[in-house]
N, C-alpha and C positions, 0 to 999 in steps of 0.2 A: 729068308730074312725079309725079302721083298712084301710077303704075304703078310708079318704082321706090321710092317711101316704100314701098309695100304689100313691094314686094319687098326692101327693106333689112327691115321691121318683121320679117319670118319668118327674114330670115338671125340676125335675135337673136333670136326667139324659140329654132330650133335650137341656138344653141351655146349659149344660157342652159340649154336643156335638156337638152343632151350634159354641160355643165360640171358641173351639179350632179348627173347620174348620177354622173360620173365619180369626183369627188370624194367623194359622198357613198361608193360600192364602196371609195373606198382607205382612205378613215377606219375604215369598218365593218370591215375585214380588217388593220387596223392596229393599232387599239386593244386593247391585251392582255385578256385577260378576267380576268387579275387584278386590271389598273387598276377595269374594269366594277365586279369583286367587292367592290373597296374604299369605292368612290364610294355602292355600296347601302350598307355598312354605316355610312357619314356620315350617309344619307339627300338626297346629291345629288337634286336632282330630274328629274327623266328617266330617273334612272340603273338603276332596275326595270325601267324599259320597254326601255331599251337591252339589260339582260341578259337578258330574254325573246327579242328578236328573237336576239342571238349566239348564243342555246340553237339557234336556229331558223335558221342561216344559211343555207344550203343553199336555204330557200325565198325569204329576203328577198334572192340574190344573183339566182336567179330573175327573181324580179319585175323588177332593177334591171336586168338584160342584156337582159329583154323591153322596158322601157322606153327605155333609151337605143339600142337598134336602133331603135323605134319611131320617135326624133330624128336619127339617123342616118342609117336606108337609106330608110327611107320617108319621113319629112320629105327628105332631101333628093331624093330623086325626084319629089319633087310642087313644091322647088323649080325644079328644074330645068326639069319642066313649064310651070312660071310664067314663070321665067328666058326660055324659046325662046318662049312668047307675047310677051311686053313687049319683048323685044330685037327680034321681026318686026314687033309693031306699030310701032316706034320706026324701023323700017327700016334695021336696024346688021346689020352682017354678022356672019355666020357665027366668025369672029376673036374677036370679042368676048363671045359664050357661052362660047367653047372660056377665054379670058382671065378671065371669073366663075365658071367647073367648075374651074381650076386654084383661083383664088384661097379658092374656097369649101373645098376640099379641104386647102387648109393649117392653114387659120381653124380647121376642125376637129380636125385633129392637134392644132395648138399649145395654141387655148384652149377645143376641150374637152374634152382628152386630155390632154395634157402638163401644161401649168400646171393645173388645178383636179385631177388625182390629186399633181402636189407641195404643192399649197397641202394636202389633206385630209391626207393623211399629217403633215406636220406640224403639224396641229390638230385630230389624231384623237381626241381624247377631247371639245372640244370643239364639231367639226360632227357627230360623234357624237349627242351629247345633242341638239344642235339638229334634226339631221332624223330624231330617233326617232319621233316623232309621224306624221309623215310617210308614213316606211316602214312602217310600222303600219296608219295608214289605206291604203296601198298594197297591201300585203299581206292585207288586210281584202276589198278591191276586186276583187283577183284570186284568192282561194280558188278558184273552179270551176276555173281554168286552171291553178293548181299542183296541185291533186288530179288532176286529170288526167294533167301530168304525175306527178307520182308513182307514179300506175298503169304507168307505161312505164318510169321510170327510179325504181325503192323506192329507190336512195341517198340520194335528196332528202329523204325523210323522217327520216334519222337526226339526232337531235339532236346539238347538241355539247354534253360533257359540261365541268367545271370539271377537269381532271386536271394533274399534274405528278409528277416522280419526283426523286429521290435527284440522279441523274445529273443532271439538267434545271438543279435548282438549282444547283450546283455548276458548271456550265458558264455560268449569270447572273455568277453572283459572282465566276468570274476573270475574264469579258470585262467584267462594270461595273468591274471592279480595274484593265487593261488600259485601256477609256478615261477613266478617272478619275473615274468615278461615284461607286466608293466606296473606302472606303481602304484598304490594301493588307492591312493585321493584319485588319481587321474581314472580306473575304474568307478571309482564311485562317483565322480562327476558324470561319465558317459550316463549312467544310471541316471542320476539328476534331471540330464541334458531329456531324456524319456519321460520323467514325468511332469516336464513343464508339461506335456501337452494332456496329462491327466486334472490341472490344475486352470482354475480360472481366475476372473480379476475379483471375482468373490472370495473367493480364498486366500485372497494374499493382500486387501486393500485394508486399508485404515477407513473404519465403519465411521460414517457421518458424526454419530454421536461424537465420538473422539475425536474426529478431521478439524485441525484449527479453521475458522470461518473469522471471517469480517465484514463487518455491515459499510458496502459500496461508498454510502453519503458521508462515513465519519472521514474527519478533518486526521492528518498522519501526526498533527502535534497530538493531539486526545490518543491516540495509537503508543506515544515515544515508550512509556511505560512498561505496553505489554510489548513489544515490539523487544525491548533490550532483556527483559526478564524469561520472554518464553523464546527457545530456542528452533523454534519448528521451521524447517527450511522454506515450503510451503505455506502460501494461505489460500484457503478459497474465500473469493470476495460477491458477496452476495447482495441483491436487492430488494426490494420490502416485499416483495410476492412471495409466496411460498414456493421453496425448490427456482426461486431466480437465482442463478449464477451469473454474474455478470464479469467473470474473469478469474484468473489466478494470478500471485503477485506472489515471488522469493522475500522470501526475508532482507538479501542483498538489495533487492532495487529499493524495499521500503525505505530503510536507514540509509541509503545513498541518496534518495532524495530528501529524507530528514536533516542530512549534512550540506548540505546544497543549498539549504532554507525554503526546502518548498514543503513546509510544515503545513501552508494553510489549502493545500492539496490533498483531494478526498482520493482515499484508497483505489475508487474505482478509475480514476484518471491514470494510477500509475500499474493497474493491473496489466497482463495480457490476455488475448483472446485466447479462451478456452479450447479444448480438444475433448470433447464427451467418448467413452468404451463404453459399450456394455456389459452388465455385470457378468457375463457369460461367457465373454469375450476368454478363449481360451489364452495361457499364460505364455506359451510359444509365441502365439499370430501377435501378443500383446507385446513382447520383446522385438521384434520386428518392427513394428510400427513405431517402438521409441529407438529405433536405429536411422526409418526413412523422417525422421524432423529432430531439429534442434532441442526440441522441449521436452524435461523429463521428467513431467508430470502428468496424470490421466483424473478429470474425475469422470466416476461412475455412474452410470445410470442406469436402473432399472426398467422395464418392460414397458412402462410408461412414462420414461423420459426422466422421473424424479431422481434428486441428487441423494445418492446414496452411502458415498463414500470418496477417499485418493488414491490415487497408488502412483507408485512413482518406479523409474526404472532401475535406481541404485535398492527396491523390493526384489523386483524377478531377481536381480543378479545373486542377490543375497542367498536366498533359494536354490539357484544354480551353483553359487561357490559351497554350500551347506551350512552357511552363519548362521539362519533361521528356519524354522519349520513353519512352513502353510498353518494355515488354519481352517482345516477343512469342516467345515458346517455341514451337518446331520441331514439326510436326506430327508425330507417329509414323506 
């Protein structure tokens, strides 16, 4: 009876130790390294160690495919050995090995293959952290034999780096949008959020032709008029030169000094100094700049200075939230 405890105790030792390769390989290649990045910046505890090893994957898959062969071809060949001793001590036929090689053969597939890579992958960030330490001292253990190999195969040595692109994200956010991860506007902003930087201040301003303007010298009573009729938040205030800007002026400051009685106050007295973009000026870098000032208006200028249009920051956002579509002009 002795002979098959000994021989039950190493069929568990084997798949205890195929199960936790196994699992441990699918958490480790499961867990995203942005989760990893995130967990450091909490200060998770493990989770440095974990991001060192994924930097290093290549050697820690190493180690774990030397290991679970280890449990695998050669544990079970040494079972087997044991197996056809104890079954001829025991005087069982031949039947009966062929009936513990099938049965041992499955044990393997199922529980330390199948089940223990479904269970890691769905508690990849958790058996993660748990057998960081582990693969660590592992990996520690076997430096001579990974340097070695390294010298036959340099791929092993490349680190992985933390990377992602434009594209990458964008394909997160409509597939979490698709399973319901996240919700369908907050994808499609991320999206947005991408092609402000396709988008310029050409594409998004109010063209000169339309941009309300006022001549700098007129007096605000000759303005009260169009002042209370036209609702344009903005004016650009101009002077007799051609393409002279000589400021921009709200609508509110106009008619707050119209109530004030300083009607015989010429437009350019109550304008403010202007802030010129050029037309090219991409629509991201353009959002940023109406974040570092108070002012949130732009007019535009083209390649040689002349005014060409406005654009204002409650535009970019509009675009951002999706109220309005660019207007994207024809390449020549």
């Amino acid at each position: 009876m002795s002979d098959f405890l000994l021989l039950a105790g190493l069929v568990v030792i084997l798949l205890a130790g195929s199960a936790l390769c196994s699992g441990v390989e699918a958490a480790l290649l499961t867990v995203s390294p942005l989760r990893v990045h995130e967990m450091v910046g909490r200060g998770v505890k493990g989770a440095q160690l974990l991001q060192n090893l994924k930097g290093r994957l290549a050697r820690v898959l190493v180690m774990l495919v030397i290991t679970n062969n280890l449990f695998n071809i050669f544990g079970s060949l040494m079972l087997g050995a044991l197996a056809a001793v104890v079954f001829n001590h025991h005087g069982l036929q031949g039947t009966a090995l062929t009936v513990f090689s099938f049965s041992f053969t499955v044990l393997v597939i199922v529980l330390g293959e199948i089940v223990p890579k479904a269970f890691g992958t769905r508690t990849a960030a958790s058996t993660a952290l748990l057998a960081a330490p582990a693969l660590a001292l592992l990996l520690k253990l076997g430096t001579p034999l990974v340097l070695l190999l390294e010298r036959l195969m340099p791929a092993l040595s490349e680190e992985n780096e933390l990377t992602t692109d434009e594209g990458e994200i964008r394909l997160l956010a409509r597939l979490g949008s698709q399973k319901g991860r996240i919700e369908a506007d907050e994808a499609a902003m991320i999206a947005k959020v991408f092609q402000l930087n396709d988008l310029t201040a050409r594409d998004l301003m109010l063209p000169r032709v339309s941009a309300p303007t006022l001549n700098g010298s007129t007096q605000l009573d000759e303005l009260r008029d169009l002042l209370l009729s036209d609702d344009s938040p903005w004016w650009v205030v101009l002077g007799e030169e051609v393409d002279e800007v000589l400021g921009v002026a709200s609508r509110d400051q106009l008619l707050t000094a119209l109530v004030q009685g300083r009607g015989h106050a010429t437009a350019a007295s109550v304008s403010e100094p202007v802030e010129f973009v050029p037309e090219m000026i991409r629509a991201d870098r353009l959002l940023t700049s109406f974040r570092r000032s108070r002012d949130s208006v732009r007019v535009v200028v083209d390649e040689f200075g002349a005014f060409v249009g406005l654009i204002g920051a409650e535009v970019v956002l509009a675009v951002l939230a999706g109220w309005t579509r660019p207007r994207v002009e024809p390449q020549a």
